[in-house]
KOLKOL-357136 format. One record per residue (C-alpha): x, y, z; residue in one letter; residue number from 0. Coordinates in steps of 0.05 Angstrom, whole numbers, plus 5000, padded with zeros to 4 digits. Layout:
<node><xx>X</xx><yy>Y</yy><zz>Z</zz><code>A</code><pos>NUM</pos></node>
...
***
This chain:
<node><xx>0657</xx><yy>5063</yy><zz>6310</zz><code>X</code><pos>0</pos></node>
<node><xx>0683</xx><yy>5086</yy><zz>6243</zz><code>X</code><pos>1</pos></node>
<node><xx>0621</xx><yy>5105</yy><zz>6201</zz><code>X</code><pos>2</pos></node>
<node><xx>0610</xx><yy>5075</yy><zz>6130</zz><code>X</code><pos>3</pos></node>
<node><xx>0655</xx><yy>5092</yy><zz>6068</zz><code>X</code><pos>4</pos></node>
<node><xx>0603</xx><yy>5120</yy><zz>6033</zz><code>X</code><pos>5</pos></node>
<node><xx>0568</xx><yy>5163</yy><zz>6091</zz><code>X</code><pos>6</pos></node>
<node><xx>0641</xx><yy>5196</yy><zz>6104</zz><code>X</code><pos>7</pos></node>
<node><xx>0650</xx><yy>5207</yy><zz>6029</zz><code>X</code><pos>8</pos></node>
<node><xx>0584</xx><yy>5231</yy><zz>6026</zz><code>X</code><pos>9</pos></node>
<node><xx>0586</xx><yy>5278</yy><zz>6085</zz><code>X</code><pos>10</pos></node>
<node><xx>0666</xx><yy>5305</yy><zz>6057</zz><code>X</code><pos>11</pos></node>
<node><xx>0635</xx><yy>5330</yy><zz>5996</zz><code>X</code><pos>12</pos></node>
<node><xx>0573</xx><yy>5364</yy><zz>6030</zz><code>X</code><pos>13</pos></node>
<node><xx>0619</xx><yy>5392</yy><zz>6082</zz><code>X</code><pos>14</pos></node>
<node><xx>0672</xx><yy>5409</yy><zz>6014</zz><code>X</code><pos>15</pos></node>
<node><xx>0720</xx><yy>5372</yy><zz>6058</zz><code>X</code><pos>16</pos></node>
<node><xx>0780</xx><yy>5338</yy><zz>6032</zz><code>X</code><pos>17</pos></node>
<node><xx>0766</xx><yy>5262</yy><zz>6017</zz><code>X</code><pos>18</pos></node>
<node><xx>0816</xx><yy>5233</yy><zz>6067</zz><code>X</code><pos>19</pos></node>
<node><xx>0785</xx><yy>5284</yy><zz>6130</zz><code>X</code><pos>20</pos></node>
<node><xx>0774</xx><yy>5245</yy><zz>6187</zz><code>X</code><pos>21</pos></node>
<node><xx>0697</xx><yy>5241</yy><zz>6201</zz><code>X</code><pos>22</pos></node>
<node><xx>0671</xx><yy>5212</yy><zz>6270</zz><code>X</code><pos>23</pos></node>
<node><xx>0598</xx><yy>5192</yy><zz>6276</zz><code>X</code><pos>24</pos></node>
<node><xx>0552</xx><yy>5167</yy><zz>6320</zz><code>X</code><pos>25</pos></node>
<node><xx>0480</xx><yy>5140</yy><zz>6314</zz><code>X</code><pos>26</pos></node>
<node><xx>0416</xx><yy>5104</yy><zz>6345</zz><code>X</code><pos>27</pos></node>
<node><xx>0351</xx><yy>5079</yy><zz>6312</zz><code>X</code><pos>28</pos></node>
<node><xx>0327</xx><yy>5159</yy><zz>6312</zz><code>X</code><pos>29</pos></node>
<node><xx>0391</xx><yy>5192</yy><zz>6289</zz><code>X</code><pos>30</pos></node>
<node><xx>0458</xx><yy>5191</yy><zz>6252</zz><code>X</code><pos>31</pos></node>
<node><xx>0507</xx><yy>5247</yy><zz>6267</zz><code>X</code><pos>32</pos></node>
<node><xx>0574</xx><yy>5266</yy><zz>6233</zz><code>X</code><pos>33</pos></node>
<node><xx>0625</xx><yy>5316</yy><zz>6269</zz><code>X</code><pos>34</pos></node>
<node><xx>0692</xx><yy>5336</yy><zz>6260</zz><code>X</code><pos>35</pos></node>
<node><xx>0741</xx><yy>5382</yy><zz>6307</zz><code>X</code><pos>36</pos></node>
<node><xx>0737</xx><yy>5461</yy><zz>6293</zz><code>X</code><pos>37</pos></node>
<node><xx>0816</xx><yy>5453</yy><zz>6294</zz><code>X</code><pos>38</pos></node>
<node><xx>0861</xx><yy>5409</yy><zz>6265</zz><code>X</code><pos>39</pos></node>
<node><xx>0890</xx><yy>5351</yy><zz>6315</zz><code>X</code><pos>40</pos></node>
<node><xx>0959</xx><yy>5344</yy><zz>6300</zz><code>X</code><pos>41</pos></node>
<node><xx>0959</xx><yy>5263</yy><zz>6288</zz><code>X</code><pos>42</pos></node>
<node><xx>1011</xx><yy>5252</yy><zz>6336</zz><code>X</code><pos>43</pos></node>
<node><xx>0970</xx><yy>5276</yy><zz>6387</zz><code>X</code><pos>44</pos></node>
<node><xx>0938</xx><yy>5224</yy><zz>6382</zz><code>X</code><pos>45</pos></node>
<node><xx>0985</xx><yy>5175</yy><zz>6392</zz><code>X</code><pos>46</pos></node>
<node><xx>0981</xx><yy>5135</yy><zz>6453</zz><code>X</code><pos>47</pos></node>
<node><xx>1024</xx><yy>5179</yy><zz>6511</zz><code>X</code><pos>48</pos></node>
<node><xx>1015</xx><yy>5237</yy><zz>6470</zz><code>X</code><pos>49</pos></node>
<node><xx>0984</xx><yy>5278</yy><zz>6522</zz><code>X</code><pos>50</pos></node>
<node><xx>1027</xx><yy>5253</yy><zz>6576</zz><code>X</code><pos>51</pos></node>
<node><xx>1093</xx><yy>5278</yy><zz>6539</zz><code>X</code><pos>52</pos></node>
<node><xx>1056</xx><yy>5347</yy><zz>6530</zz><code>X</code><pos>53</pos></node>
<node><xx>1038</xx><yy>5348</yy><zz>6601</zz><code>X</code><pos>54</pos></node>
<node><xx>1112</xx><yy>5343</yy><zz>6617</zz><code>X</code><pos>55</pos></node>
<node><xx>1132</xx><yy>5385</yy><zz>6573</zz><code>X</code><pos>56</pos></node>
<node><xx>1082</xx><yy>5444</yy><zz>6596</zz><code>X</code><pos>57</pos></node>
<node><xx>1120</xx><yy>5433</yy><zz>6666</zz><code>X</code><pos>58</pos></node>
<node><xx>1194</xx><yy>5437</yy><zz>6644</zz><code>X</code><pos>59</pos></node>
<node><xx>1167</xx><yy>5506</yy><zz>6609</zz><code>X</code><pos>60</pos></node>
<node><xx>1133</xx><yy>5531</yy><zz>6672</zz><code>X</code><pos>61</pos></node>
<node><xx>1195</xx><yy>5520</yy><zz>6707</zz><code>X</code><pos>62</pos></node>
<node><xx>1241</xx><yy>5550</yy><zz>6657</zz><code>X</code><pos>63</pos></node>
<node><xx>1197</xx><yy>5606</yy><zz>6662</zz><code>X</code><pos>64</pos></node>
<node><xx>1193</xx><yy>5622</yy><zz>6737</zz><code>X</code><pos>65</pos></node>
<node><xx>1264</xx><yy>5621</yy><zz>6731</zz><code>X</code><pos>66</pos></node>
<node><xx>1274</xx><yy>5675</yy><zz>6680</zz><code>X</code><pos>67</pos></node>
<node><xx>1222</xx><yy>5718</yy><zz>6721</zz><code>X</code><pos>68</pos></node>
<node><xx>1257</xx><yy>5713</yy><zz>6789</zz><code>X</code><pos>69</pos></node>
<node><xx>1328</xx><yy>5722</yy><zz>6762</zz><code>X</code><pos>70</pos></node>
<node><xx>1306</xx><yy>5774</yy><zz>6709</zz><code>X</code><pos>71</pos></node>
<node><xx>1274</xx><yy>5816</yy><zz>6771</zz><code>X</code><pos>72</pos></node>
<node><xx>1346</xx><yy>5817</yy><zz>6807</zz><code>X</code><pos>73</pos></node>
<node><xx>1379</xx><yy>5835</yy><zz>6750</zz><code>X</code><pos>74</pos></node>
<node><xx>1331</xx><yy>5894</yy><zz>6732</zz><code>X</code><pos>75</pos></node>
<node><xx>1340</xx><yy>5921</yy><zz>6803</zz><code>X</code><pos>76</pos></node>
<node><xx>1407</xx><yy>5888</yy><zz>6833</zz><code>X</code><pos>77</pos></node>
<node><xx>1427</xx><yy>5972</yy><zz>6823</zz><code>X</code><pos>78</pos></node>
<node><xx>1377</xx><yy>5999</yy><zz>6849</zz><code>X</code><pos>79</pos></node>
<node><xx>1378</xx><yy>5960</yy><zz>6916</zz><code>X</code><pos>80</pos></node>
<node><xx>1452</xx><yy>5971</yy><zz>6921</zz><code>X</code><pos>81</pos></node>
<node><xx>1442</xx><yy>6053</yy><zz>6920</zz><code>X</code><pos>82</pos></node>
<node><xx>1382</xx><yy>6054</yy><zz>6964</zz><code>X</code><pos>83</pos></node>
<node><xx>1402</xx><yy>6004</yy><zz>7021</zz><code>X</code><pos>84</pos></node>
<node><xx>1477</xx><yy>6017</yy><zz>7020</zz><code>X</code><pos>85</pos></node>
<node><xx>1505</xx><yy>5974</yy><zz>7084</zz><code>X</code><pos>86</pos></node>
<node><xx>1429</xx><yy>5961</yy><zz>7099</zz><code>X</code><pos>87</pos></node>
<node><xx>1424</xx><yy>5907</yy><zz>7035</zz><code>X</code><pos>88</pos></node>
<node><xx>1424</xx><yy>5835</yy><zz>7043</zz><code>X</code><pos>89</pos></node>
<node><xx>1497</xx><yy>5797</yy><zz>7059</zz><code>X</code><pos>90</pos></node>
<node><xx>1503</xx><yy>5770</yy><zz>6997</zz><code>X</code><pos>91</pos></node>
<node><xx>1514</xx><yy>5841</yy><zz>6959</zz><code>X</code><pos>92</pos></node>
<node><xx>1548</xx><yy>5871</yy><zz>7025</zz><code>X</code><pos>93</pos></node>
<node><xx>1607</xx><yy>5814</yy><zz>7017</zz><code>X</code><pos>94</pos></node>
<node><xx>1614</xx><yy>5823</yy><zz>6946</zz><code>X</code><pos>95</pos></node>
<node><xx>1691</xx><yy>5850</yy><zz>6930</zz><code>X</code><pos>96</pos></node>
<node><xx>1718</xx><yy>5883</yy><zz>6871</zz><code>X</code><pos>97</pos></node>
<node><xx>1787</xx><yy>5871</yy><zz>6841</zz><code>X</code><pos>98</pos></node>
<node><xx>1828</xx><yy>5926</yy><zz>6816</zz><code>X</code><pos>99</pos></node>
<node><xx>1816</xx><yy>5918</yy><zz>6752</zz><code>X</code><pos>100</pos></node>
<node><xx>1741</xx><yy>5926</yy><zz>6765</zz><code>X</code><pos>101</pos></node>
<node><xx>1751</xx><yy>5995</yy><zz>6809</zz><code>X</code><pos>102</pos></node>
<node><xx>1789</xx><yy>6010</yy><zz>6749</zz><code>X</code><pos>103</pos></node>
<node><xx>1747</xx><yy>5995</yy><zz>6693</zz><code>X</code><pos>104</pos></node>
<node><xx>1699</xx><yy>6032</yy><zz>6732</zz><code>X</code><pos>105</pos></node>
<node><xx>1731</xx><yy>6103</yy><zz>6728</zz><code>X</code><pos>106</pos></node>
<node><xx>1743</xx><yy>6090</yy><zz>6662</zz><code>X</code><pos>107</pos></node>
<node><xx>1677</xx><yy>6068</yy><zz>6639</zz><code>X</code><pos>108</pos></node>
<node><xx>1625</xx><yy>6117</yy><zz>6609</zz><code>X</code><pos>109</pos></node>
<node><xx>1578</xx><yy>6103</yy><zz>6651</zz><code>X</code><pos>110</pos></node>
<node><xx>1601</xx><yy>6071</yy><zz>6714</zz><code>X</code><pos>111</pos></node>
<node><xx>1538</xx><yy>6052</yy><zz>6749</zz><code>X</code><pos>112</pos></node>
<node><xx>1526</xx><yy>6012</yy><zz>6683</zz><code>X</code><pos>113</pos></node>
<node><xx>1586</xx><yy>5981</yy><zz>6706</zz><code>X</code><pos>114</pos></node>
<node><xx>1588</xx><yy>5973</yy><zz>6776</zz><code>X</code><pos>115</pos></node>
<node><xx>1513</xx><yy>5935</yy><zz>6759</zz><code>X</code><pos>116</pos></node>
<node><xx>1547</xx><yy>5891</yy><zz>6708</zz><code>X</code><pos>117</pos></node>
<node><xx>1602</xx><yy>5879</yy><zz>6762</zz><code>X</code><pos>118</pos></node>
<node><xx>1550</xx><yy>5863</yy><zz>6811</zz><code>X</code><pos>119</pos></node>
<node><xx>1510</xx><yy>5812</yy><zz>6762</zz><code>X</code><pos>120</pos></node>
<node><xx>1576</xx><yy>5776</yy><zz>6748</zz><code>X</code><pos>121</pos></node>
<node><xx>1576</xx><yy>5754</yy><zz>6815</zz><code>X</code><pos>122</pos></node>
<node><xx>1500</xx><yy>5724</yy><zz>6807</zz><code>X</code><pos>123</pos></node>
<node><xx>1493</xx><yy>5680</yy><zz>6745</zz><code>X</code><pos>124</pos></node>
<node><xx>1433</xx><yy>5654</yy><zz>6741</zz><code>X</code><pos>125</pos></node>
<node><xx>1417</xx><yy>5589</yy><zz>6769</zz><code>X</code><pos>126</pos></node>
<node><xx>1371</xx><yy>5533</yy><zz>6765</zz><code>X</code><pos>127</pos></node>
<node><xx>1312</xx><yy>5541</yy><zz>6821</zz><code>X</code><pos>128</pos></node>
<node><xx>1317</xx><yy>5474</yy><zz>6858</zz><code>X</code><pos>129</pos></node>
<node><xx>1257</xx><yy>5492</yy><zz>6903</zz><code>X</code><pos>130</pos></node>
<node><xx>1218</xx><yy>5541</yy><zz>6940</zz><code>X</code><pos>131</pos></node>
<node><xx>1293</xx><yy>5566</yy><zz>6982</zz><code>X</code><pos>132</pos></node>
<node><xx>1315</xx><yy>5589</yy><zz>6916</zz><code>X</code><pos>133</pos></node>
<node><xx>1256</xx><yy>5636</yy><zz>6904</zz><code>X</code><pos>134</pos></node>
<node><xx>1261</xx><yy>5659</yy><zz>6981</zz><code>X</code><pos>135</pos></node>
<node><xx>1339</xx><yy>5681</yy><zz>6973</zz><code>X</code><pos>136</pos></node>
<node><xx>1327</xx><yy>5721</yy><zz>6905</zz><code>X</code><pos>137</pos></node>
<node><xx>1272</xx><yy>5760</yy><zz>6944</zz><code>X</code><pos>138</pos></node>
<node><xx>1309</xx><yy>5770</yy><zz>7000</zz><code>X</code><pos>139</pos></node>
<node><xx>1370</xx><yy>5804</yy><zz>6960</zz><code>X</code><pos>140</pos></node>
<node><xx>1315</xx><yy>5837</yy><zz>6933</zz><code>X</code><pos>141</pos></node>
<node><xx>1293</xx><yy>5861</yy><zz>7002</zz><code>X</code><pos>142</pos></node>
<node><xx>1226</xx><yy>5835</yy><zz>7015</zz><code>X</code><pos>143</pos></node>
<node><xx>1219</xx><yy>5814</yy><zz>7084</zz><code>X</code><pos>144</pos></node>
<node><xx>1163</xx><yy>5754</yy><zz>7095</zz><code>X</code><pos>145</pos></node>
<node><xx>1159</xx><yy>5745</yy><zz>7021</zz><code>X</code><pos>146</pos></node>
<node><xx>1122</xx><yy>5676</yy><zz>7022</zz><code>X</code><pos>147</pos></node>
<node><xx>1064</xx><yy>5709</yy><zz>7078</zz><code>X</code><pos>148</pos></node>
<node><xx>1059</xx><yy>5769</yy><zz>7021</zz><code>X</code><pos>149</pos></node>
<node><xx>1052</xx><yy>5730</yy><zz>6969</zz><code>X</code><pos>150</pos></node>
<node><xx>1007</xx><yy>5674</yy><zz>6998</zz><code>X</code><pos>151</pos></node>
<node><xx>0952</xx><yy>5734</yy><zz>7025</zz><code>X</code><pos>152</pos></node>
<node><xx>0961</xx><yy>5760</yy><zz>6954</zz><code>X</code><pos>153</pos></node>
<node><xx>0937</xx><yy>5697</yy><zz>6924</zz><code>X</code><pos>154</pos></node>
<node><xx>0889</xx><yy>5679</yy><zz>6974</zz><code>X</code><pos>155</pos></node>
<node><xx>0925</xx><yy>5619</yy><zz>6997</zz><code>X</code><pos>156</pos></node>
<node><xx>0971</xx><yy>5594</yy><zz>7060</zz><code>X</code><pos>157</pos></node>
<node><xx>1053</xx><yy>5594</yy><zz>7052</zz><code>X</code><pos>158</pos></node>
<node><xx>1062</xx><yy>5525</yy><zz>7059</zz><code>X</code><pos>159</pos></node>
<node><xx>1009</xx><yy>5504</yy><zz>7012</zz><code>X</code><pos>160</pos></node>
<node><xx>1043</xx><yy>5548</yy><zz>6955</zz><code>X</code><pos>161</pos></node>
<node><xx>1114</xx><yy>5524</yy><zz>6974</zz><code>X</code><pos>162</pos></node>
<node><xx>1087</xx><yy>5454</yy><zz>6973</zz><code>X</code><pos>163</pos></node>
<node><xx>1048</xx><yy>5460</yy><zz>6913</zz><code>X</code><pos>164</pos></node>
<node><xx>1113</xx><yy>5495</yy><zz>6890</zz><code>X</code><pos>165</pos></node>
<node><xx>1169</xx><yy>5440</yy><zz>6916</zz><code>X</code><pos>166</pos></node>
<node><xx>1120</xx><yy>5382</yy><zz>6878</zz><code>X</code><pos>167</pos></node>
<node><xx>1121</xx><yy>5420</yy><zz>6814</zz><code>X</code><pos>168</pos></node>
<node><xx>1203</xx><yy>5439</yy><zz>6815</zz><code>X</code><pos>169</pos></node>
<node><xx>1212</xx><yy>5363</yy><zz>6837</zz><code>X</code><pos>170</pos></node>
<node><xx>1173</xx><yy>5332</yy><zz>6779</zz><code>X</code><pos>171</pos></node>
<node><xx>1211</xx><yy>5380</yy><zz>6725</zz><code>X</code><pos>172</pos></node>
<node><xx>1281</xx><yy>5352</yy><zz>6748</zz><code>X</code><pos>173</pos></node>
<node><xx>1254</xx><yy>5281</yy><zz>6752</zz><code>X</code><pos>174</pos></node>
<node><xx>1242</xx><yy>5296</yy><zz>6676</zz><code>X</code><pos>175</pos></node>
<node><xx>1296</xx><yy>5340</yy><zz>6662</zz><code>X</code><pos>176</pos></node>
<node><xx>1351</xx><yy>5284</yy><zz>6696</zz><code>X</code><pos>177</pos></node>
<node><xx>1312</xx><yy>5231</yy><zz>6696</zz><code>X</code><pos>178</pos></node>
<node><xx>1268</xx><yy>5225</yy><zz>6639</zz><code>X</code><pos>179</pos></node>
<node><xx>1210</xx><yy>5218</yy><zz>6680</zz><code>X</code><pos>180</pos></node>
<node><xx>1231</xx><yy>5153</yy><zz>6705</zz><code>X</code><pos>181</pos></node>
<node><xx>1194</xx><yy>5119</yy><zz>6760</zz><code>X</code><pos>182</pos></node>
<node><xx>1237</xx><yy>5086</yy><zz>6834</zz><code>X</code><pos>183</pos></node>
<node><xx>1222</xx><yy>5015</yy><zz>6850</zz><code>X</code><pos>184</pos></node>
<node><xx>1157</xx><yy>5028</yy><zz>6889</zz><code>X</code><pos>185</pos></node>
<node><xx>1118</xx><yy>5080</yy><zz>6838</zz><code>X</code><pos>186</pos></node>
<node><xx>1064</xx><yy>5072</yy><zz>6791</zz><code>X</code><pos>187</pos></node>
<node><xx>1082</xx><yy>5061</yy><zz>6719</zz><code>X</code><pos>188</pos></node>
<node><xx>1044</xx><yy>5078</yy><zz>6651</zz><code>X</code><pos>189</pos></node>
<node><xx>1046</xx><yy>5036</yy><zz>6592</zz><code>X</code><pos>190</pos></node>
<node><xx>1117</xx><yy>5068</yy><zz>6566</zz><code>X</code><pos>191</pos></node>
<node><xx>1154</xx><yy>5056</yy><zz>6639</zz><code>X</code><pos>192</pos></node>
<node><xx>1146</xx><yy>5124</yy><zz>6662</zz><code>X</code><pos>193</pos></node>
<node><xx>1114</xx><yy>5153</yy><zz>6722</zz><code>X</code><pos>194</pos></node>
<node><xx>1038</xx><yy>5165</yy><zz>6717</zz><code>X</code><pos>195</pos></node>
<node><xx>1026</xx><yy>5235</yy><zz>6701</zz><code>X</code><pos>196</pos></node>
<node><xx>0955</xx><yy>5266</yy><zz>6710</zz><code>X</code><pos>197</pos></node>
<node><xx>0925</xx><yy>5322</yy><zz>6675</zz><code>X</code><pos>198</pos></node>
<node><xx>0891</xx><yy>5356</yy><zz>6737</zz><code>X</code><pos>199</pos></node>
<node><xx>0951</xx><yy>5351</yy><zz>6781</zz><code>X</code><pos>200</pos></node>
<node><xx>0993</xx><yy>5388</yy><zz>6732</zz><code>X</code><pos>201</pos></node>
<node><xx>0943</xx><yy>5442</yy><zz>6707</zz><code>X</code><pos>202</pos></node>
<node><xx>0931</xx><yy>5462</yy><zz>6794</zz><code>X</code><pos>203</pos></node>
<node><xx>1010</xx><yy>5467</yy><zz>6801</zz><code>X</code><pos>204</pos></node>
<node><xx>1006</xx><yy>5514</yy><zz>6740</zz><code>X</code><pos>205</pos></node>
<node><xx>0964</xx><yy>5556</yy><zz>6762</zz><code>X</code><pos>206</pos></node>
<node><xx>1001</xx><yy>5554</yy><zz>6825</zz><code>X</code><pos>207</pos></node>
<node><xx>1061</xx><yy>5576</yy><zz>6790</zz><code>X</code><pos>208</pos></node>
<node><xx>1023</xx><yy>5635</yy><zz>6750</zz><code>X</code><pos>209</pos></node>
<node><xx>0995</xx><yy>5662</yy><zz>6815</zz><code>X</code><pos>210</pos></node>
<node><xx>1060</xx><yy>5660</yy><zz>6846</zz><code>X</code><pos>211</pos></node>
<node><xx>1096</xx><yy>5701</yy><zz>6787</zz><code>X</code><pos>212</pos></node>
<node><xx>1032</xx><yy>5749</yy><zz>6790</zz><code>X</code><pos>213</pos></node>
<node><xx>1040</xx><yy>5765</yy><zz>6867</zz><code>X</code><pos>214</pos></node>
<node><xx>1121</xx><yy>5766</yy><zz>6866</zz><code>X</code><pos>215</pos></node>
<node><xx>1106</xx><yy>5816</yy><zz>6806</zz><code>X</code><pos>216</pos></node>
<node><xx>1067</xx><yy>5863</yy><zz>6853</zz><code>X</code><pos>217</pos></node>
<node><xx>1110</xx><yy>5855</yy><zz>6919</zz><code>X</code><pos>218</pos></node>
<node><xx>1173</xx><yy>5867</yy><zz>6876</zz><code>X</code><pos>219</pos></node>
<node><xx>1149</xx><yy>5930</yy><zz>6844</zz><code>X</code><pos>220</pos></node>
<node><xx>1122</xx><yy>5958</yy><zz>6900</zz><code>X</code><pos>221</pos></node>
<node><xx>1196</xx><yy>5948</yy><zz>6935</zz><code>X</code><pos>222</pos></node>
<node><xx>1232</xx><yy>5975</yy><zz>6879</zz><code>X</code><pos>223</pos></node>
<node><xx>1183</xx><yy>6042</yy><zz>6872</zz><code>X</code><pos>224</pos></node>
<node><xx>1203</xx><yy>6051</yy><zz>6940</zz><code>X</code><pos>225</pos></node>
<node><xx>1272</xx><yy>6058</yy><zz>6936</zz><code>X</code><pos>226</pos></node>
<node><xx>1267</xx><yy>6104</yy><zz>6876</zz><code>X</code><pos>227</pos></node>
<node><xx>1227</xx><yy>6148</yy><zz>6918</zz><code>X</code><pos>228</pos></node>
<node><xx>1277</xx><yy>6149</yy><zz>6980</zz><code>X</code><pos>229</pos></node>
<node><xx>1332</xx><yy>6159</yy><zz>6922</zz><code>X</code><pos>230</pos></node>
<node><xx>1292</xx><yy>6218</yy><zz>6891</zz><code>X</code><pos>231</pos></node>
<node><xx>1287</xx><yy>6247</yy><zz>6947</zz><code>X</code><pos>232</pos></node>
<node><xx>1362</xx><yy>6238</yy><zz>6969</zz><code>X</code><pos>233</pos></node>
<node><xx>1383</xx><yy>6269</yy><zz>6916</zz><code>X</code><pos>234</pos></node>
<node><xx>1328</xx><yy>6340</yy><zz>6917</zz><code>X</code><pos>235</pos></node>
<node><xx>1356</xx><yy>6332</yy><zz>6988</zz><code>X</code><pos>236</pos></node>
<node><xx>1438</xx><yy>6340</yy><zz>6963</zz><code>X</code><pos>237</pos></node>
<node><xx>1417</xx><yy>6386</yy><zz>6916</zz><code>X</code><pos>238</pos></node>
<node><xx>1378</xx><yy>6431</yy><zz>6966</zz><code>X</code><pos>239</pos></node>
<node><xx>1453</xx><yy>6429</yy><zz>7013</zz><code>X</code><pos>240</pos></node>
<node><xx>1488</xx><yy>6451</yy><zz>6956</zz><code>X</code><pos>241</pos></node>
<node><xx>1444</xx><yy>6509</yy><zz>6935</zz><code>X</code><pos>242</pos></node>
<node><xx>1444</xx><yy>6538</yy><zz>7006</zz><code>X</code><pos>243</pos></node>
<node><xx>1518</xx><yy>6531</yy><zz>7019</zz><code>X</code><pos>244</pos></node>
<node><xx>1548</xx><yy>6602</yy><zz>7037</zz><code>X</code><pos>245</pos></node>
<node><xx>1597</xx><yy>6619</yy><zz>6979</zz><code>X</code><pos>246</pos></node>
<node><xx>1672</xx><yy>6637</yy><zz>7013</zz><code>X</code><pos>247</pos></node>
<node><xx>1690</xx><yy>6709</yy><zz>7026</zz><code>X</code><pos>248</pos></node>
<node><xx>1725</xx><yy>6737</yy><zz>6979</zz><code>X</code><pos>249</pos></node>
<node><xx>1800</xx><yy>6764</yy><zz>7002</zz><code>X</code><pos>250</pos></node>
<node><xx>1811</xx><yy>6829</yy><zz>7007</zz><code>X</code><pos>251</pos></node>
<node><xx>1852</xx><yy>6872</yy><zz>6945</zz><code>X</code><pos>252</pos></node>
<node><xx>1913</xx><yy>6885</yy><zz>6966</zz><code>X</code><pos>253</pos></node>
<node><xx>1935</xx><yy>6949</yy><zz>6954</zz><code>X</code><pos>254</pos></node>
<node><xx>1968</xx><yy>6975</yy><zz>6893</zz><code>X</code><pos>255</pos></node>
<node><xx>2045</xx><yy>6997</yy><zz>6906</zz><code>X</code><pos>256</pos></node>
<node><xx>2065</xx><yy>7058</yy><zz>6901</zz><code>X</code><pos>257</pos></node>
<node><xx>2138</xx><yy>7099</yy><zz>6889</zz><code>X</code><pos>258</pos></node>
<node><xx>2110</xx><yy>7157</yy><zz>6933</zz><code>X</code><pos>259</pos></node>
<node><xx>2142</xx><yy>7166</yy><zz>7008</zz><code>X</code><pos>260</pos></node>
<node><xx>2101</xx><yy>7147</yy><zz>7065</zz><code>X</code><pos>261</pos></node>
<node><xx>2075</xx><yy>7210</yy><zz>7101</zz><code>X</code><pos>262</pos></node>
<node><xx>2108</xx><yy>7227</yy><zz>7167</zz><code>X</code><pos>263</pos></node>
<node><xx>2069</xx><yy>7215</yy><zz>7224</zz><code>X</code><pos>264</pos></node>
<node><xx>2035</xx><yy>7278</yy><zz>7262</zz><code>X</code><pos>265</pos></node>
<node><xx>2085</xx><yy>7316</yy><zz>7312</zz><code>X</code><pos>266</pos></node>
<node><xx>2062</xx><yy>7365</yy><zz>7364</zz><code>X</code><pos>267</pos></node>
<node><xx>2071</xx><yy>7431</yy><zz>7352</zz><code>X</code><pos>268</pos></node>
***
């Protein structure tokens, strides 16, 4: 109930608030109290849907963001794997082919494992995650072997809840993102025609995202630090073999020549 005129004038100019703030009051036969929000509310917050549209919105950036994390981690590391697992990485870099123009741009390049990585990449633009399989084949180029059972006893949940959780959440951003959120024949629509969107169900897939990134993080990086460590030592070890390696004889002078007759050989007397 909107208070009186004069109480919300009355209470603006105790409060040395502007005259048009928004004042929202409630009373009984014991009390009348005034409050206002600590923070401004944008008004078209609080429009009808408002909070809907920002729910969906949250979810297209969550999305967007897993994305950039997963693809950004191959990227960062695509290198790496290819030095330390050699034939041993997955089939996806092992198939990979190289024109002649890229062995050649190679030898001429400054630094050529900058290039052979940006060769590499070239041949893994980033794509949209369509569900969970998407996730799985970035982490298997990235060498993790039962990444969903690592990263569910990371977060203290099963694998098939977080792919589920996971699959619901990528599903409702491309209903929105190619669909505008549009409901099929037999769903549940709000008052602007699109499907019903609830605050609880999307802040639980959040977080599901968020843990997700936070175990992937660790599993990644603890990958990665080990192939820098078998590569560290690989190369101590090549530098240790050539160290010890013998140096070549050298040849022998050869004599200098000389005008003087040989001497005769011994004769008995």
């Amino acid at each position: 109930m909107a208070p009186d005129e004069d109480i919300r004038l009355a209470v603006c100019r105790r409060l040395h608030l502007p005259d048009n703030a928004a004042i929202r009051h409630a009373e009984n036969e014991q009390m009348l109290m005034c409050a206002r929000a600590t923070a401004p509310i944008p008004p078209a917050l609080l429009i009808d849907g408002a909070i809907a549209f920002l729910l969906r919105q949250s979810i297209v950036a969550a999305c967007t963001s897993l994305e950039s994390f997963f693809w950004d981690s191959l990227r960062e590391n695509v290198l790496t794997i290819v030095k330390a697992r050699r034939r041993g990485a997955d089939k996806s870099l092992r198939d990979l082919t190289l024109t002649l123009d890229d062995y050649l741009s190679m030898e001429n390049y400054a630094d050529p494992d900058e290039r052979l990585r940006q060769i590499i990449l070239k041949n893994f633009e980033r794509r949209t995650l369509y569900d969970s399989e998407s996730i799985e084949k970035i982490s298997s180029v990235l060498t993790v072997r039962g990444f969903w059972d690592e990263v569910g006893k990371r977060c203290g949940r099963s694998a098939r809840d977080l792919r589920r959780e996971l699959d619901e959440l990528i599903s409702r951003r491309n209903q929105i993102a190619h669909r505008a959120d549009r409901p099929d024949e037999e769903e549940e629509q709000d008052g602007h025609g699109l499907r019903v969107i609830h605050s609880a169900w999307v802040r639980t897939r959040l977080a599901t995202a968020k843990s997700l990134v936070d175990a992937s993080n660790q599993v990644f990086n603890e990958t990665i630090h080990t192939m820098k460590e078998q590569l560290a030592r690989d190369r101590e070890q090549e530098l240790a073999k050539q160290t010890l390696k013998p140096e070549a004889a050298p040849e022998p002078t050869p004599a200098p020549a000389s005008d003087a007759p040989a001497p005769l050989p011994p004769t008995d007397k």
